[in-house]
TORKOL-4160 file (C-alpha; in steps of 0.2 Angstrom, whole numbers, padded with zeros to 4 digits, m for minus):
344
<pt num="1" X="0075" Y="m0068" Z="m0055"/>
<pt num="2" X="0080" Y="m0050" Z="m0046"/>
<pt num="3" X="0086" Y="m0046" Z="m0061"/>
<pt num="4" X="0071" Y="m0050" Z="m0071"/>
<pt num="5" X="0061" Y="m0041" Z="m0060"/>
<pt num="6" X="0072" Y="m0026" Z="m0062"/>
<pt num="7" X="0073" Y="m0024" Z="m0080"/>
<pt num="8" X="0052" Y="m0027" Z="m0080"/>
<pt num="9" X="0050" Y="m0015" Z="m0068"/>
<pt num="10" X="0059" Y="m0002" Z="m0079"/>
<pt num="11" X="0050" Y="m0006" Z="m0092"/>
<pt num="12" X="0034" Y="m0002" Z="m0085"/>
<pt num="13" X="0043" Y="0014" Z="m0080"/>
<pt num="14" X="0048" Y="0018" Z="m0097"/>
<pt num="15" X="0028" Y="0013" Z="m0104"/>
<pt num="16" X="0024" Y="0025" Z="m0093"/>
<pt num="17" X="0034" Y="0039" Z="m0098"/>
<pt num="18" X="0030" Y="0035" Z="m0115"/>
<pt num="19" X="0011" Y="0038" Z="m0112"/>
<pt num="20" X="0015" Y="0057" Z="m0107"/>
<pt num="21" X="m0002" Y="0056" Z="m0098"/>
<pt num="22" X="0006" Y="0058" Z="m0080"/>
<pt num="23" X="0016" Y="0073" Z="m0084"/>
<pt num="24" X="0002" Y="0082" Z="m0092"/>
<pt num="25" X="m0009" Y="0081" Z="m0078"/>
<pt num="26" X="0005" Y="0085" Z="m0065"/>
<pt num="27" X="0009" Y="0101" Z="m0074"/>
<pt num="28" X="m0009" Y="0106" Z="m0073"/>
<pt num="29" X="m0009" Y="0103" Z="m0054"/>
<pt num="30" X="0006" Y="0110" Z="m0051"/>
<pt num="31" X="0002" Y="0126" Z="m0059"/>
<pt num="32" X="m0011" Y="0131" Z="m0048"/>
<pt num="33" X="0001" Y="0129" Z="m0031"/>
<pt num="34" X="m0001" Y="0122" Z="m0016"/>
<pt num="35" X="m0021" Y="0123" Z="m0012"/>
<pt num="36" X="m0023" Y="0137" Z="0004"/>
<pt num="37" X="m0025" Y="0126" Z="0021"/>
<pt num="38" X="m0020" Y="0109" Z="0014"/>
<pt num="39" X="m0025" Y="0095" Z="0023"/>
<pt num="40" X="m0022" Y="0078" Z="0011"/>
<pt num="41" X="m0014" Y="0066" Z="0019"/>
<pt num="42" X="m0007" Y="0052" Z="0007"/>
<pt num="43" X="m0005" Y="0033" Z="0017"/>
<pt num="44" X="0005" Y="0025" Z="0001"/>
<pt num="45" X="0020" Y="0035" Z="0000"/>
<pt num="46" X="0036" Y="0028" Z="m0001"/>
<pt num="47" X="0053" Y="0031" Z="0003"/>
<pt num="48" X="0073" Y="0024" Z="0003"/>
<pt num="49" X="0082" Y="0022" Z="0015"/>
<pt num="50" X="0100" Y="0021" Z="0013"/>
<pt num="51" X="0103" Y="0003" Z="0020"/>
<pt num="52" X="0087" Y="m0002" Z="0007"/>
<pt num="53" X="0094" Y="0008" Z="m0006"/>
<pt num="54" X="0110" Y="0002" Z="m0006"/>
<pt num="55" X="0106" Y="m0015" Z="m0005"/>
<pt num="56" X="0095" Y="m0013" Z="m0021"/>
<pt num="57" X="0109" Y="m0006" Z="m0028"/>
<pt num="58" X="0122" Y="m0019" Z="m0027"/>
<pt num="59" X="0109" Y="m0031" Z="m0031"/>
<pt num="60" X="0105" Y="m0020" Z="m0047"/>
<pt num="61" X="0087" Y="m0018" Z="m0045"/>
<pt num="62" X="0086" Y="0000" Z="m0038"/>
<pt num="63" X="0074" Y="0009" Z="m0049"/>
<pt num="64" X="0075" Y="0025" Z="m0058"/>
<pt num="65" X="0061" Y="0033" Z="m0050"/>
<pt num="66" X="0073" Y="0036" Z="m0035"/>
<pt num="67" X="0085" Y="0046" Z="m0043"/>
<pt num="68" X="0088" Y="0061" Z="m0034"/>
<pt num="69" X="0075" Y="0057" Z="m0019"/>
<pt num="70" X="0079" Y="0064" Z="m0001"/>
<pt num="71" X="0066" Y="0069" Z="0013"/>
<pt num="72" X="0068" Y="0085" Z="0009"/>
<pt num="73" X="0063" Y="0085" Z="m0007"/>
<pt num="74" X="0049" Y="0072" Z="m0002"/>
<pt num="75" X="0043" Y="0088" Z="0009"/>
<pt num="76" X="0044" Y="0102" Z="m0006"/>
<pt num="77" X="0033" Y="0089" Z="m0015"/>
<pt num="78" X="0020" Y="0089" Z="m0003"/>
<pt num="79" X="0020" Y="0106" Z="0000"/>
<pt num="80" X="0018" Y="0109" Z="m0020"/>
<pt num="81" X="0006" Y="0097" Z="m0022"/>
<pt num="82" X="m0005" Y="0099" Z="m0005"/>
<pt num="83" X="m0002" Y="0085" Z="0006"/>
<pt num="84" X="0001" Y="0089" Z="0024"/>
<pt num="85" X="0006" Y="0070" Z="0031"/>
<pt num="86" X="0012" Y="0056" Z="0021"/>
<pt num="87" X="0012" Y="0039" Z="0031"/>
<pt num="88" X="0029" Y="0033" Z="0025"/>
<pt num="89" X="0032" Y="0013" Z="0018"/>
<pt num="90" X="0045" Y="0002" Z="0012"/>
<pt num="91" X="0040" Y="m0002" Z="m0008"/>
<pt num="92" X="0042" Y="m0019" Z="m0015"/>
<pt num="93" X="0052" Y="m0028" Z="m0015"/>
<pt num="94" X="0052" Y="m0025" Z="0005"/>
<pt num="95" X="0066" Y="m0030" Z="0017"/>
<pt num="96" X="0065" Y="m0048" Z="0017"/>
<pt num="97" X="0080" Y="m0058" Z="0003"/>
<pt num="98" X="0082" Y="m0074" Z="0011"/>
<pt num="99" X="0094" Y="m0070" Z="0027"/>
<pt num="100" X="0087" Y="m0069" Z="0041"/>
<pt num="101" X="0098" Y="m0058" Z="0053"/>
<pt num="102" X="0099" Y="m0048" Z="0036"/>
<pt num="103" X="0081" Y="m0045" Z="0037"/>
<pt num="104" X="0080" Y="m0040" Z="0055"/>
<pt num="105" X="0095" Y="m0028" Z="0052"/>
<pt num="106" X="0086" Y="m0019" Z="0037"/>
<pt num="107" X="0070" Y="m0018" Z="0046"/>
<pt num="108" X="0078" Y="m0010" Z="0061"/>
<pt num="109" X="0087" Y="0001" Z="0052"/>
<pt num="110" X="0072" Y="0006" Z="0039"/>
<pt num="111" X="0061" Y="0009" Z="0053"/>
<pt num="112" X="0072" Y="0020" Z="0062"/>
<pt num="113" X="0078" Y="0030" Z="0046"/>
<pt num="114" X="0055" Y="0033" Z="0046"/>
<pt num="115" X="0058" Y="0041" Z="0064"/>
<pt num="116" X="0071" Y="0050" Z="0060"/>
<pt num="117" X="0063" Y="0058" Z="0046"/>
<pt num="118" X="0046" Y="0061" Z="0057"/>
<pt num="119" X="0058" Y="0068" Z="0071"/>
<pt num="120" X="0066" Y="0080" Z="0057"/>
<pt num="121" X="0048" Y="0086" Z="0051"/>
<pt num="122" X="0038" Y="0086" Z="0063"/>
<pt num="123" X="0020" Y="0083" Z="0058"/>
<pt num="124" X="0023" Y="0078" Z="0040"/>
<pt num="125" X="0027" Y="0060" Z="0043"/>
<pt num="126" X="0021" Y="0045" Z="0049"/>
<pt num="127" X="0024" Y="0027" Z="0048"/>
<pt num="128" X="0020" Y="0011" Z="0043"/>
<pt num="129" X="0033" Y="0000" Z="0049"/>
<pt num="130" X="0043" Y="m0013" Z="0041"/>
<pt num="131" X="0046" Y="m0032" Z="0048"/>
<pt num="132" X="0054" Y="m0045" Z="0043"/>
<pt num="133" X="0042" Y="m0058" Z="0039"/>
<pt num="134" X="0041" Y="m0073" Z="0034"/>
<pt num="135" X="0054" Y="m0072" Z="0049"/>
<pt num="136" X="0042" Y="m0076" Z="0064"/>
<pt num="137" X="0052" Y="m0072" Z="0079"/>
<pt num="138" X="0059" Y="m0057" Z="0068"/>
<pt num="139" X="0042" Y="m0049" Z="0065"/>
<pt num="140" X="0038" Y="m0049" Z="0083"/>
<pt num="141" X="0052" Y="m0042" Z="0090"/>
<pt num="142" X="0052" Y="m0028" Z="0076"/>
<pt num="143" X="0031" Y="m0026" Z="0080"/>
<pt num="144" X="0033" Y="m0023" Z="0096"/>
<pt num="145" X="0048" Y="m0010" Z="0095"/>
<pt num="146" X="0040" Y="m0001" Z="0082"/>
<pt num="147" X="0024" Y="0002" Z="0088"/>
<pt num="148" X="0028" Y="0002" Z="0107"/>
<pt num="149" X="0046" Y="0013" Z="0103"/>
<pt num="150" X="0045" Y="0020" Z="0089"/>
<pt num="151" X="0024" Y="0024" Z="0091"/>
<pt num="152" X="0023" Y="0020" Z="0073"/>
<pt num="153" X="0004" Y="0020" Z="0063"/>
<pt num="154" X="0004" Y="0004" Z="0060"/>
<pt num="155" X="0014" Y="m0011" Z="0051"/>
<pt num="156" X="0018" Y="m0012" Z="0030"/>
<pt num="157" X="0018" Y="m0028" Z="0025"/>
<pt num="158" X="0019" Y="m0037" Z="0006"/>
<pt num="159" X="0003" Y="m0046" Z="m0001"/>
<pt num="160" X="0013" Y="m0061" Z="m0003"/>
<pt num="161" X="0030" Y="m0069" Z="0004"/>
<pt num="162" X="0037" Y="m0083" Z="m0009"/>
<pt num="163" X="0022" Y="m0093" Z="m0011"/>
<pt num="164" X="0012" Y="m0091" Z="0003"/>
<pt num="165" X="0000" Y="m0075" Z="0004"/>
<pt num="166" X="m0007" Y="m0066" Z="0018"/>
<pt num="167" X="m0021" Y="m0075" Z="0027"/>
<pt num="168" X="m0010" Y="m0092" Z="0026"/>
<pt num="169" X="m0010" Y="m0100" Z="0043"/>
<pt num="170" X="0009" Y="m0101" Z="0043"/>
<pt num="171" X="0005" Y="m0083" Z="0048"/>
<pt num="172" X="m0007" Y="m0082" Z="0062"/>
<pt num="173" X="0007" Y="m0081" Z="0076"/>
<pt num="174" X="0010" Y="m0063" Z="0070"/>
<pt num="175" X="m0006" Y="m0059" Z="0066"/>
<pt num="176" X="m0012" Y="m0063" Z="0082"/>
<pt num="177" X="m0002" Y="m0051" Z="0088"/>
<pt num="178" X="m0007" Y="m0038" Z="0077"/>
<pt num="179" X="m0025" Y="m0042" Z="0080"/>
<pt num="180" X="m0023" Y="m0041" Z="0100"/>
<pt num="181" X="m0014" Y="m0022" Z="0095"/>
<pt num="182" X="m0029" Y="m0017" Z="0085"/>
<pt num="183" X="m0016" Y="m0014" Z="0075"/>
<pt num="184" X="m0017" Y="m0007" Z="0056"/>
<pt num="185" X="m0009" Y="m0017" Z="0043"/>
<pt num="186" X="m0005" Y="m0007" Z="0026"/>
<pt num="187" X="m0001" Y="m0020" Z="0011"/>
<pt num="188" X="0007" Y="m0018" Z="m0004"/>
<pt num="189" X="0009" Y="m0029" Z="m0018"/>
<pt num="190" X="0020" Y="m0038" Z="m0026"/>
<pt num="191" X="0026" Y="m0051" Z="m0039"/>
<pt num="192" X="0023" Y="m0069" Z="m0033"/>
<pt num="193" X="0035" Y="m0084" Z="m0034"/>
<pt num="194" X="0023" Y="m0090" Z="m0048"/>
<pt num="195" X="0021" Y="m0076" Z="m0060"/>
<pt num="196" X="0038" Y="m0070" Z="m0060"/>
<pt num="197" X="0043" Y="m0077" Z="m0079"/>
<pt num="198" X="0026" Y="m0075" Z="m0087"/>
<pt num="199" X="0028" Y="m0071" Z="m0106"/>
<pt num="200" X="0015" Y="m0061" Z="m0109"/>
<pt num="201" X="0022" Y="m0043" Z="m0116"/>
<pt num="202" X="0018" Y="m0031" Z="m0102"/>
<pt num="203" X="0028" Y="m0031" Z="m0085"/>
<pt num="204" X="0023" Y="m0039" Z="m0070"/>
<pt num="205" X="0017" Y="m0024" Z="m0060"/>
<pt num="206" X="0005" Y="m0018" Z="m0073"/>
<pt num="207" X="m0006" Y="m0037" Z="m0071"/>
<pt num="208" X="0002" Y="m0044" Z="m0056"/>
<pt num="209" X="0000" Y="m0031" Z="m0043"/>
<pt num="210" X="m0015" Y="m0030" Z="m0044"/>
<pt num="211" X="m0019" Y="m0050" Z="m0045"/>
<pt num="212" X="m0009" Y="m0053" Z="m0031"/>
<pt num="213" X="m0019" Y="m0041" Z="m0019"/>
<pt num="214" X="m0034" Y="m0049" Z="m0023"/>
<pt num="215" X="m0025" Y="m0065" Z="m0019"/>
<pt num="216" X="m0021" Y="m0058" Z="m0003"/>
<pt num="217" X="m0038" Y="m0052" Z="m0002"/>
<pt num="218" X="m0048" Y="m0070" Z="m0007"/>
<pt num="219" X="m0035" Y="m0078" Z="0006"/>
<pt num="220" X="m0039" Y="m0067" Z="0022"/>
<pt num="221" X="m0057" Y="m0067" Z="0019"/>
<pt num="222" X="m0061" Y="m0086" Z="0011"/>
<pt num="223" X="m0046" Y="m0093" Z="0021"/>
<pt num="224" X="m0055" Y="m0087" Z="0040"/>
<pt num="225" X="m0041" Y="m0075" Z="0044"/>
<pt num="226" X="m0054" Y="m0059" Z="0043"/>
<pt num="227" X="m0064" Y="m0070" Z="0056"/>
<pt num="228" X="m0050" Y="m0075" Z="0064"/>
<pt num="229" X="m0040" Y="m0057" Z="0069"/>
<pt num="230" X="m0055" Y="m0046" Z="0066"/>
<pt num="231" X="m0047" Y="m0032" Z="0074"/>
<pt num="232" X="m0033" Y="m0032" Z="0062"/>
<pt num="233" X="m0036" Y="m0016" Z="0052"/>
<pt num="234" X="m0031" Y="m0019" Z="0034"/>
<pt num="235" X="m0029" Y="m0004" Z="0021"/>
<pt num="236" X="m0026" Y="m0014" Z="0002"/>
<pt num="237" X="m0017" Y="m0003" Z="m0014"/>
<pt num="238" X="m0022" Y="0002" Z="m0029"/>
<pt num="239" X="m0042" Y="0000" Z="m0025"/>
<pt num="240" X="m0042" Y="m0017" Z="m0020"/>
<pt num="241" X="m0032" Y="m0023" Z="m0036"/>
<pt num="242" X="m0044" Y="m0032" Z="m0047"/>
<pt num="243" X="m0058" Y="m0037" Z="m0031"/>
<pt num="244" X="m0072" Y="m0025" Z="m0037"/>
<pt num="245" X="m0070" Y="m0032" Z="m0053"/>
<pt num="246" X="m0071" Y="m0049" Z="m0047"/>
<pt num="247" X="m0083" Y="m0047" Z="m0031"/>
<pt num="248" X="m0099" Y="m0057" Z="m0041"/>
<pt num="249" X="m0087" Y="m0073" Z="m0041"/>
<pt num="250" X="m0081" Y="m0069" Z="m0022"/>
<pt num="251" X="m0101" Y="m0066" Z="m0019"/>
<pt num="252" X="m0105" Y="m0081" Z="m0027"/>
<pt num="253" X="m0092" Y="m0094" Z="m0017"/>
<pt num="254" X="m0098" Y="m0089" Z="m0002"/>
<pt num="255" X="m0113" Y="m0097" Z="m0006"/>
<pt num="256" X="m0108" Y="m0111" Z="m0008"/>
<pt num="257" X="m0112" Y="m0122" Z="0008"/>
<pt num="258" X="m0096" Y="m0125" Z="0014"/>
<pt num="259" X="m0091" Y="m0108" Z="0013"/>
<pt num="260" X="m0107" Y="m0103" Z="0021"/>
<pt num="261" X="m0102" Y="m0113" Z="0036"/>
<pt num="262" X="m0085" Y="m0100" Z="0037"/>
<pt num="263" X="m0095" Y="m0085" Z="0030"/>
<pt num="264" X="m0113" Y="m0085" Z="0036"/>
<pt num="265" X="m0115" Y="m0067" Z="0031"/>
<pt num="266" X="m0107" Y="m0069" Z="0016"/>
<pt num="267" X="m0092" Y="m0057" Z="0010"/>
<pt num="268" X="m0100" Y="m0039" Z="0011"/>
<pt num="269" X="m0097" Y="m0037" Z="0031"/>
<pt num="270" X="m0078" Y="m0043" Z="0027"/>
<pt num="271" X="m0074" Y="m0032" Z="0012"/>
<pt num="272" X="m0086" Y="m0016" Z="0019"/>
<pt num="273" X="m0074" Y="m0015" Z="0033"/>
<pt num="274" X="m0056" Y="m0017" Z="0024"/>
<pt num="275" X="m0047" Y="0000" Z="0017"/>
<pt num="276" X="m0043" Y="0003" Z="m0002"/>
<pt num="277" X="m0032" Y="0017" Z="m0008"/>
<pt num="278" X="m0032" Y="0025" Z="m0023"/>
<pt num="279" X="m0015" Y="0026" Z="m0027"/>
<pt num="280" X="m0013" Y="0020" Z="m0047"/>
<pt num="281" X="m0034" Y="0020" Z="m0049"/>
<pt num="282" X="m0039" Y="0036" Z="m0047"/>
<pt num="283" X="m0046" Y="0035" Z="m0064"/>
<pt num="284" X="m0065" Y="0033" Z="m0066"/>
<pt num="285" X="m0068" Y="0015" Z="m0069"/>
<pt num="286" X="m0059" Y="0009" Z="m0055"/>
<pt num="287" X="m0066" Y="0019" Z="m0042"/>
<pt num="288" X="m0081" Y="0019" Z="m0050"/>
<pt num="289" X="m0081" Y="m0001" Z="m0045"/>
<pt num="290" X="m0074" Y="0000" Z="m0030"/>
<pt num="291" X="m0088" Y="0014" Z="m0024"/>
<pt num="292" X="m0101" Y="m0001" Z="m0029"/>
<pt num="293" X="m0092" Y="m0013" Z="m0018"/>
<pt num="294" X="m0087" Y="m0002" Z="m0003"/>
<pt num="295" X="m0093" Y="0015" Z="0007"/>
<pt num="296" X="m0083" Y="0030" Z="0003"/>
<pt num="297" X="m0078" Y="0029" Z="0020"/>
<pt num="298" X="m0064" Y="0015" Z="0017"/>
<pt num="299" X="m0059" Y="0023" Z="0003"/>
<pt num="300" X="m0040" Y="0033" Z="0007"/>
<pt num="301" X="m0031" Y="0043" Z="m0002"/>
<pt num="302" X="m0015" Y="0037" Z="m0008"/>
<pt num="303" X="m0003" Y="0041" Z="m0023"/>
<pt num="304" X="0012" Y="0026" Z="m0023"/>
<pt num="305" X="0026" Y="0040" Z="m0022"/>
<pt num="306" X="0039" Y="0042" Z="m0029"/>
<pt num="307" X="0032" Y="0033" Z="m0045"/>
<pt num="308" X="0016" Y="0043" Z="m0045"/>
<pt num="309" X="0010" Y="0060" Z="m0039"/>
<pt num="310" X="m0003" Y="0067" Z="m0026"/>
<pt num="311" X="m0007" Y="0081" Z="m0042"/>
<pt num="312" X="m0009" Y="0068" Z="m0055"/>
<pt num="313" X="m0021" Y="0058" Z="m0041"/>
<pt num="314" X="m0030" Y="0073" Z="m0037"/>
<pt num="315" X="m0035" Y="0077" Z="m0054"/>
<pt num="316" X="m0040" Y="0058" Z="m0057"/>
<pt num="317" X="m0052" Y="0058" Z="m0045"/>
<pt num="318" X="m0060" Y="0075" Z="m0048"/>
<pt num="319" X="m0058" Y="0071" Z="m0067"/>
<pt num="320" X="m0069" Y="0054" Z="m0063"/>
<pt num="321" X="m0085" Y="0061" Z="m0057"/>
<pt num="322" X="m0086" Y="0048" Z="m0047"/>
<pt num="323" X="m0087" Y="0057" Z="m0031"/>
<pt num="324" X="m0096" Y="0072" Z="m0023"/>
<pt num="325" X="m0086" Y="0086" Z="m0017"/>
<pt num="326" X="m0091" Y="0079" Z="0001"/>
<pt num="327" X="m0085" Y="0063" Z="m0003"/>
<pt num="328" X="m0068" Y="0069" Z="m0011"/>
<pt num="329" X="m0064" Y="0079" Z="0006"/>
<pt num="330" X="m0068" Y="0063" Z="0015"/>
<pt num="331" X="m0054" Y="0052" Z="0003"/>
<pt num="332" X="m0043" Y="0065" Z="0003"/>
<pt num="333" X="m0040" Y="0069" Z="0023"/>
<pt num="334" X="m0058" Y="0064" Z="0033"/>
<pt num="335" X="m0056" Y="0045" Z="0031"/>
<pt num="336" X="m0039" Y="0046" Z="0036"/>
<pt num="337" X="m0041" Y="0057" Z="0052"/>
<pt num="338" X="m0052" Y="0042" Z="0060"/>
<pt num="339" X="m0037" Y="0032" Z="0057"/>
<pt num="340" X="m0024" Y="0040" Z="0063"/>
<pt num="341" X="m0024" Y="0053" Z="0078"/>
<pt num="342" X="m0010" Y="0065" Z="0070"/>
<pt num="343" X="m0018" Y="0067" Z="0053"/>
<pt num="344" X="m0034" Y="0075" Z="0061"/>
């Protein structure tokens, strides 16, 4: 299964290069330099440990895109590309492989690899910390030394852990103590159980990651968890995945009369107050959507680093003409600075 998911996963990184798009609109970025008083700050950036790295390694599902990757040259990137903080994360396919004490051990050691980058560049780095869920007991422990120790930004977690997604009451312990933190929760997708050895001629991540945010999305909202933890803050990838697209069918279930009774105010008060970053969807027709569904004011900047860009992003969303030059300023670094005290 890992290594169907690795050879997929390169695949979509060889389409991708085959394309050309993303390297002609980095060079154009690139050569006007590092914008004068830059002030982006990009909450889906990614990064690799060595204890994740070389467990991907052995397990032969490390991807090319990390070739060559250090926090240095994380750093030179931003400054070329005009991002003053990136609020690091753990990618898919995240810390947890079936093993426990495994799991703890890799999130402690993740998590303290992000401090030690932060420590090292002061003010370009924050965190979203990993946890070892579905490890219960695990998740705790590391939530409360990460926000409490380490003073991370928040907790990164997966859409979905084998076939449960988030929003599944075999969750709630955590999340109740992530909703009595006021804490913020950054998600990321991945591949679900089921969808794993579709035959469909495309790789999971181009379909799947985005069907299994909305997943996660349909599951907090319609399963009560949004009701339940509403001071969990929740920032979803790649715009939502396919949620704007589908919002008339979640408009329409809610009223129905048993949802009603969950949801007397329908879906809009739920889905208005999530985040959605832009990170693989800066193009116009998916922020075109998602402005439709949402204010621009939960909409983040983000660029899924080291697989993307911030210079290909920014020239998507100013290529789009979807937003004002008001709004753009608000995605790229406004939104952000009410979130999290060191990007303001």
């Amino acid at each position: 299964m890992q290594q169907l998911y690795a050879a997929t996963r390169r695949s979509l990184l060889m389409g991708l290069g085959t394309i050309g798009m993303n390297a002609a609109l980095g060079r154009r970025v690139r050569a006007q330099g590092k914008p004068r008083g830059a002030q982006r700050v990009d909450v889906h950036y990614h990064i690799a440990p060595p204890a994740w790295s070389d467990l991907l390694t052995r397990r032969s599902i490390m991807q090319p895109a990390w070739n060559g990757w250090s926090p240095q040259k994380a750093v030179e990137d931003m400054d070329r590309d005009g991002v003053k903080l990136s609020i690091v994360s753990i990618t898919t396919p995240g810390v947890w492989y079936g093993n426990v004490e495994q799991a703890r051990t890799l999130a402690r050691q993740c998590n303290d690899f992000a401090a030690k980058m932060r420590e090292d560049y002061k003010g370009r780095f924050g965190i979203f910390a990993a946890i070892p869920l579905p490890d219960t007991d695990g998740s705790l422990r590391e939530i409360a030394y990460a926000l409490d120790e380490l003073k991370a930004d928040g907790i990164g977690l997966l859409t979905s852990y084998g076939d449960k997604w988030l929003g599944d009451p075999a969750f709630d312990p955590v999340f109740a103590e992530l909703n009595r933190r006021n804490a913020l929760v950054y998600t990321h997708p991945t591949v679900a159980d089921c969808c794993r050895n579709l035959s469909i001629g495309l790789a999971p991540p181009i379909i799947e990651y985005g069907t299994d945010t909305t997943r996660a999305i349909g599951n907090i909202v319609f399963n009560g968890a949004a009701l339940r933890f509403p001071h969990v803050r929740y920032i979803f990838s790649h715009a939502g995945g396919t949620m704007p697209f589908l919002y008339e069918r979640f408009a329409m279930q809610a009223r129905s009369p048993e949802i009603q009774k969950k949801l007397p105010l329908g879906v809009d008060p739920i889905l208005r107050r999530f985040y959605y970053d832009t990170a693989q969807a800066a193009m116009a027709p998916p922020m075109a959507a998602l402005k439709r569904v949402v204010p621009v004011s939960q909409i983040l900047f983000g660029t899924d680093y080291p697989y993307r860009t911030a210079a290909e992003h920014v020239e998507e969303l100013h290529a789009s003409k979807v937003f004002t030059a008001k709004e753009l300023a608000a995605i790229e670094h406004e939104n952000a600075a009410r979130l999290l005290a060191k990007a303001a």
